[in-house]
C-alpha positions as CSV (number, residue, x, y, z in Angstrom):
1,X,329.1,253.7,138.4
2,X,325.7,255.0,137.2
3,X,324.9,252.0,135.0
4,X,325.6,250.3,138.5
5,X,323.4,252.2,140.4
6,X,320.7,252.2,138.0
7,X,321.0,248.4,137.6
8,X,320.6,248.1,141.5
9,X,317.4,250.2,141.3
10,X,315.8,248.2,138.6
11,X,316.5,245.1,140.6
12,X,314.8,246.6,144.0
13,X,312.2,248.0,142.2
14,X,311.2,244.5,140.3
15,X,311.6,243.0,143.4
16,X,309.6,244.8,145.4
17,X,306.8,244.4,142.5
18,X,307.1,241.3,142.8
19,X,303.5,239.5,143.3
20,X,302.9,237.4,146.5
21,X,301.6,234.2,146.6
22,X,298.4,233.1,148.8
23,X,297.4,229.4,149.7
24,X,293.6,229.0,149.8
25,X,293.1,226.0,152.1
26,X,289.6,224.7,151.9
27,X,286.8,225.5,153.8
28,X,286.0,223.6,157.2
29,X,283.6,223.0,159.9
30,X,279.9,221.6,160.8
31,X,278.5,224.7,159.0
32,X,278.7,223.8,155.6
33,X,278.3,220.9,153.1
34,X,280.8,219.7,151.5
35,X,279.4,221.3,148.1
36,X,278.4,224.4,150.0
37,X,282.3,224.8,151.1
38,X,283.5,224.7,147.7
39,X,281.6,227.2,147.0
40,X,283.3,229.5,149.2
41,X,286.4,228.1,148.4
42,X,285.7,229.5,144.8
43,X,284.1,232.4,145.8
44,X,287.0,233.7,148.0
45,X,289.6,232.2,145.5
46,X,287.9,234.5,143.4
47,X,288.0,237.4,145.2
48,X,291.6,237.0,146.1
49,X,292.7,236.6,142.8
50,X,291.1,240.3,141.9
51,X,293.7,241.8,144.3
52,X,296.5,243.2,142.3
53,X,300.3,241.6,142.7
54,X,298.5,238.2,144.4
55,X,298.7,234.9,142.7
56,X,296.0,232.8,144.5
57,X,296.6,229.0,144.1
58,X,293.2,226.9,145.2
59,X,293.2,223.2,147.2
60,X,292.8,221.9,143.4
61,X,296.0,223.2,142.1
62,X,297.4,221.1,145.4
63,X,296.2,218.2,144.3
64,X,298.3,218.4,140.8
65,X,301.8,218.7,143.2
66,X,303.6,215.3,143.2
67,X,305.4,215.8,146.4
68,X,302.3,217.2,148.1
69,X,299.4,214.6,149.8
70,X,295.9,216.7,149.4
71,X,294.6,214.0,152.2
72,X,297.2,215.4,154.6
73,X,295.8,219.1,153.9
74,X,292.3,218.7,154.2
75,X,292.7,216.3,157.5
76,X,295.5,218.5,159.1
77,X,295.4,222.1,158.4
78,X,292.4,222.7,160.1
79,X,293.5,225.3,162.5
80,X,296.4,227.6,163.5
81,X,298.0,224.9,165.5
82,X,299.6,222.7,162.6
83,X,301.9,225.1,161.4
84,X,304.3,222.6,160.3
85,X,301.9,221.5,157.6
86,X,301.3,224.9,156.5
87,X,304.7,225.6,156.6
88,X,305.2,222.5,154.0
89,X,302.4,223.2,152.1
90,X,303.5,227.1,151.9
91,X,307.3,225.6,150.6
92,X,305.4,223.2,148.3
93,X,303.5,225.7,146.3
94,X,306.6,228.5,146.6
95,X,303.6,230.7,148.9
96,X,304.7,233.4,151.4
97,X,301.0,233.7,152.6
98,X,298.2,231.0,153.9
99,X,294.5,231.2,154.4
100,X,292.4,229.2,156.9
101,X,288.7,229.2,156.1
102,X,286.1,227.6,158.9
103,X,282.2,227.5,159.0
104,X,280.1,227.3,162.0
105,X,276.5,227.1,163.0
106,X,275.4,229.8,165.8
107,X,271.7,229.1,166.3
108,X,270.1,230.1,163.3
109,X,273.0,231.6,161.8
110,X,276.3,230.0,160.0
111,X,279.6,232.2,160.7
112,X,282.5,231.9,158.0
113,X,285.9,232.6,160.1
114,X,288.7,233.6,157.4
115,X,292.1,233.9,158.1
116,X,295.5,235.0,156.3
117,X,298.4,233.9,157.7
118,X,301.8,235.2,156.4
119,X,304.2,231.8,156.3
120,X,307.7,233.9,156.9
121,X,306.9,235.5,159.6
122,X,304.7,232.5,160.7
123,X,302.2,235.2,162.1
124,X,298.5,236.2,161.7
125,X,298.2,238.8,159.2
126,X,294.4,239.4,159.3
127,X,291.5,237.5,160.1
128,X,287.5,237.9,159.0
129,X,284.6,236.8,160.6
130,X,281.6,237.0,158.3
131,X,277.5,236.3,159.5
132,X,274.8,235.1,157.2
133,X,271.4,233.4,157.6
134,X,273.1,230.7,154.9
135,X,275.7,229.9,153.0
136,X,274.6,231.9,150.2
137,X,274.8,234.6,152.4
138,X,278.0,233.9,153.4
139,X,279.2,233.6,149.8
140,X,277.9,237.0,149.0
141,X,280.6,238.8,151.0
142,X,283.4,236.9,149.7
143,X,285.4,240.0,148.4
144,X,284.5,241.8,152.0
145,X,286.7,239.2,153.0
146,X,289.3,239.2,150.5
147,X,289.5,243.0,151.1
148,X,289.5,242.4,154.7
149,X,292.6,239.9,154.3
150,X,294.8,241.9,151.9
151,X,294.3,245.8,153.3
152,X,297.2,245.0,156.1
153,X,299.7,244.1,153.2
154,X,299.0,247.5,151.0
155,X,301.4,249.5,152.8
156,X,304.3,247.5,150.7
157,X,303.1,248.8,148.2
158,X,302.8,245.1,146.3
159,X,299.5,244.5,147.0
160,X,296.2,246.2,146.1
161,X,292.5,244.9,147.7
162,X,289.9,244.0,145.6
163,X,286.9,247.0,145.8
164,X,284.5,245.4,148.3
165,X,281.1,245.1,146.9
166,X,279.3,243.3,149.5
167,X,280.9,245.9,152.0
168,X,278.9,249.4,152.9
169,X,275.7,250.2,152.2
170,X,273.3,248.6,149.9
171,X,271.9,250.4,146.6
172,X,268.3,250.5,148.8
173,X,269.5,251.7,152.0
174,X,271.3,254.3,149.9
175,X,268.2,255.5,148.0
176,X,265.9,254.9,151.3
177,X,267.7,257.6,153.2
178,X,268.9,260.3,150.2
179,X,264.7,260.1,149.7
180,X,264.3,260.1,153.7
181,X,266.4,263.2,154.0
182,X,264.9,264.8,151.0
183,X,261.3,264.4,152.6
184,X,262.3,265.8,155.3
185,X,264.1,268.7,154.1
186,X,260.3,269.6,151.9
187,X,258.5,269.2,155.0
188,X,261.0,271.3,157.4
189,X,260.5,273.8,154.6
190,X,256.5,274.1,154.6
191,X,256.6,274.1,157.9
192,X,258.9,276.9,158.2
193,X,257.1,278.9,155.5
194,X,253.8,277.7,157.4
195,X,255.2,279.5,160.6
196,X,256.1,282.4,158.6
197,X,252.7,283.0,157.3
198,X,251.2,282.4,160.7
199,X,253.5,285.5,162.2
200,X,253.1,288.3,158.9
201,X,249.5,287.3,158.0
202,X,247.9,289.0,161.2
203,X,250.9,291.5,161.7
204,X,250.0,294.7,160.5
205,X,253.9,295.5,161.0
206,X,254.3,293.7,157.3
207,X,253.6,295.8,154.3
208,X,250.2,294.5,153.3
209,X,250.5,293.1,149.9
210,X,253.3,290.5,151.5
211,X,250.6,289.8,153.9
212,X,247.8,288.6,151.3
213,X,250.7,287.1,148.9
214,X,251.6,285.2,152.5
215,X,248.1,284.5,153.1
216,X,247.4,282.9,149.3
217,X,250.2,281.0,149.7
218,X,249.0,279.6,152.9
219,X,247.4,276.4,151.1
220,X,250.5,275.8,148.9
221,X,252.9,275.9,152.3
222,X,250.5,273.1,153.5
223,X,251.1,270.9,150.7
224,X,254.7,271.3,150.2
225,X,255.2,270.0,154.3
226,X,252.7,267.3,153.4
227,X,254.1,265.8,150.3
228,X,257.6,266.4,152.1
229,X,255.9,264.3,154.9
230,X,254.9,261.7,152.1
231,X,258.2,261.5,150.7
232,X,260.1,261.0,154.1
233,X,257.5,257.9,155.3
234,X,258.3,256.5,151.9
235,X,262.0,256.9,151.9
236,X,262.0,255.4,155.6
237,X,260.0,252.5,153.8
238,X,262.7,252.1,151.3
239,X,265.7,252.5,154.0
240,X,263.9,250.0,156.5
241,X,263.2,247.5,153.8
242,X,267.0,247.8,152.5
243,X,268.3,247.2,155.9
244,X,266.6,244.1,155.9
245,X,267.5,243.2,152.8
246,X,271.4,243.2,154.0
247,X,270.1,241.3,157.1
């Protein structure tokens, strides 16, 4: 009866370990050429594939199935609407999830729309919308998207998300405002010694020798808020020029 029991776990436990597999359609829309849109294809493929207990199968590896018509993907599954297609194209490649790419222009910008669509259920499982100056830009925060996608399926425990590395802050942002708040801690603490010298220096309430060591010290407090001051103007340089840089 034990030997049963165990064997039952083993088989729950390997099938719950099981790894999922995702469908990357190709990228579409009047936002991208076509070699642009292979390059996120790639670069989200990529990203995907970095998510533990996902096996990511591209638009090429369509285009090896025999019973499967590549023309028929790229022409029909364009948007949520043909699910029948992504329902066969799902049962041809054996995958329980789908993913939808499209790229837009908005004025000056391109917008890369990425959805993940969970072909059992036939529901929306998450969906990204990503904002760059260019394609390269857009490329860039591939695995933001990837994350994005495969966070709601973690809770089965199957599925891990690739560490985002285009997400958060960027390495000058970071160092703009650890130097910013540095600055300004120096300068808050001249000032404040500044103040404290102003108020014993003329007291005669002080004991006197605090009073002259206050008073000597006078020119040092001044330069500690000033090169605090320095620091802070040139960590806001470094934080302002970072932010941009992520722009």
């Amino acid at each position: 009866m034990r030997l049963i029991a165990l064997a039952l776990l083993l088989l729950t436990v390997s099938a719950r370990a099981a790894p999922m597999r995702v469908f990357v359609l190709p990228a579409k829309g009047e936002g991208a050429s076509a070699a642009e849109a292979r390059a996120l294809d790639v670069a989200l493929t990529q990203a995907l594939a970095d998510a533990d207990g996902l096996v990511v199968v591209s638009a090429n590896d369509v285009q090896q199935l025999a019973d499967l018509s590549a023309e028929r993907t790229a022409a029909d599954c364009t948007d949520a609407a043909s699910s029948a297609c992504l329902a066969e194209v799902a049962q041809g490649l054996g995958a329980e999830l789908v993913v939808m790419q499209t790229v837009e222009r908005l004025g000056g910008a391109r917008l890369w729309q990425v959805s993940l669509f969970d072909q059992r259920h036939a529901g929306l499982v998450a969906r990204a919308t990503l904002e760059a100056s260019d394609v390269a830009g857009l490329k860039a925060q591939a695995r933001r998207a990837a994350a994005t996608l495969v966070r709601p399926l973690e809770p089965d425990g199957v599925v891990a998300a690739p560490v985002d590395d285009a997400g958060g802050l960027s390495p000058l942002v970071v160092a703009g405002v650890a130097t910013t708040a540095v600055g300004a801690l120096t300068a808050v603490t001249g000032a404040v010694l500044i103040g404290a010298g102003a108020v014993i220096v003329p007291s005669d309430a002080y004991d006197t020798e605090l009073r002259r060591s206050m008073q000597g010290a006078g020119p040092a407090f001044i330069g500690v808020a000033a090169v605090g001051a320095l620091i802070a103007v040139v960590g806001a340089g470094v934080w302002i020029a970072g932010a941009v840089v992520d722009d």
